[in-house]
N, C-alpha and C positions, 0 to 999 in steps of 0.2 A: 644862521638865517633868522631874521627875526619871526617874531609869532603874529598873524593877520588873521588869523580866523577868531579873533575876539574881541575884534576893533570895528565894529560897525562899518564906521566910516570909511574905513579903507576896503570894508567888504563891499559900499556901495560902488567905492571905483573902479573893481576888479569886476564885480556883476555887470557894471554901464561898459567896462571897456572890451569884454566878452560877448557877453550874450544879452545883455540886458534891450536891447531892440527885438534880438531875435526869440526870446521866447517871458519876456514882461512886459511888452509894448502895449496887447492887448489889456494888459491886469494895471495899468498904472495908477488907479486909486487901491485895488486891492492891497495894502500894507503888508496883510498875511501871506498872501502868494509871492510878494518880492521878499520877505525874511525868509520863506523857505528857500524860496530861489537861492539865495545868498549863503542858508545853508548846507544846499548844496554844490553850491561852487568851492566852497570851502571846503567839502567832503573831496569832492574830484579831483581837485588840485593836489590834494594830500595822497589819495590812491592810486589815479592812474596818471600821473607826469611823473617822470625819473627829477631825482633830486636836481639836476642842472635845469629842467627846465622849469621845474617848479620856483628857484632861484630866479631865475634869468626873467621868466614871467612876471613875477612879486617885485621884483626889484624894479623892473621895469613903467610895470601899470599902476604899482599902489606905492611906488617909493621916487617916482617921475625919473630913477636916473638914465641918463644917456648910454647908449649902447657901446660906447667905446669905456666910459668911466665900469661899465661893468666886465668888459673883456679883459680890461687892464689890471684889473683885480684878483678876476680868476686866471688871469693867464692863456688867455684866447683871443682868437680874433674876432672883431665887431661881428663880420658875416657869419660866424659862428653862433655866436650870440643872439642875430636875427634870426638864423634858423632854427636855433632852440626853441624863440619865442614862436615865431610864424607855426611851428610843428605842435607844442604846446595847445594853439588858439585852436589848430584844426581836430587836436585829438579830445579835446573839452567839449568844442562843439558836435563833435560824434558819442559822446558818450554821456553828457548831460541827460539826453532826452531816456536815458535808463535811470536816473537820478531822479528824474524830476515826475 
C-alpha cells in the first residue's frame, strides 16, 4: 500500500471526500484547522480501519481507482470492495469527532 499521510495533496482529497463538509465547512479559511483536520484523518485511518479497508478506501478516494480494478487485484468482489469502503466512511465518521 502506498504511503498518503505525507502527501498533502492527496490528504486534501481523502479530508474533502470524507468529512471535509461535515466537520471544515464551518473553518474554511482557517488553514490551521483543515491541516489538523487532515492530520487527523490520517491518524484514523491508520488506527481504526482494518488494513482492507484502509486499502480499499485510499485506493479508492486518493488513487481515483474503480471498484472493480481494485477487487480484481485483491481477489474480491466489487460489492465487497464497496462495503469495505461504505463501512470504512461510516466508522471514520464515528470516531473523528474523538480525534478532532
Amino acid at each position: 500500500m502506498r504511503s498518503y499521510a505525507t502527501d498533502p495533496t492527496k490528504l486534501e482529497s481523502l479530508s474533502q471526500a470524507l468529512v471535509y463538509n461535515q466537520y471544515c465547512q464551518s473553518h474554511k479559511t482557517n488553514k490551521a484547522d483543515i491541516e489538523k483536520m487532515k492530520s487527523h484523518i490520517a491518524k484514523a485511518v491508520k488506527l481504526e480501519l482494518t488494513q482492507r479497508q484502509s486499502y480499499c478506501l485510499t485506493q479508492y478516494y486518493i488513487y481515483n481507482r474503480k471498484m472493480v480494478d481494485i477487487a480484481n487485484e485483491i481477489g474480491i468482489s466489487p460489492c465487497v470492495v464497496s462495503r469495505h469502503i461504505s463501512r470504512a466512511v461510516e466508522k471514520l465518521k464515528r470516531t473523528l469527532p474523538y480525534y478532532y
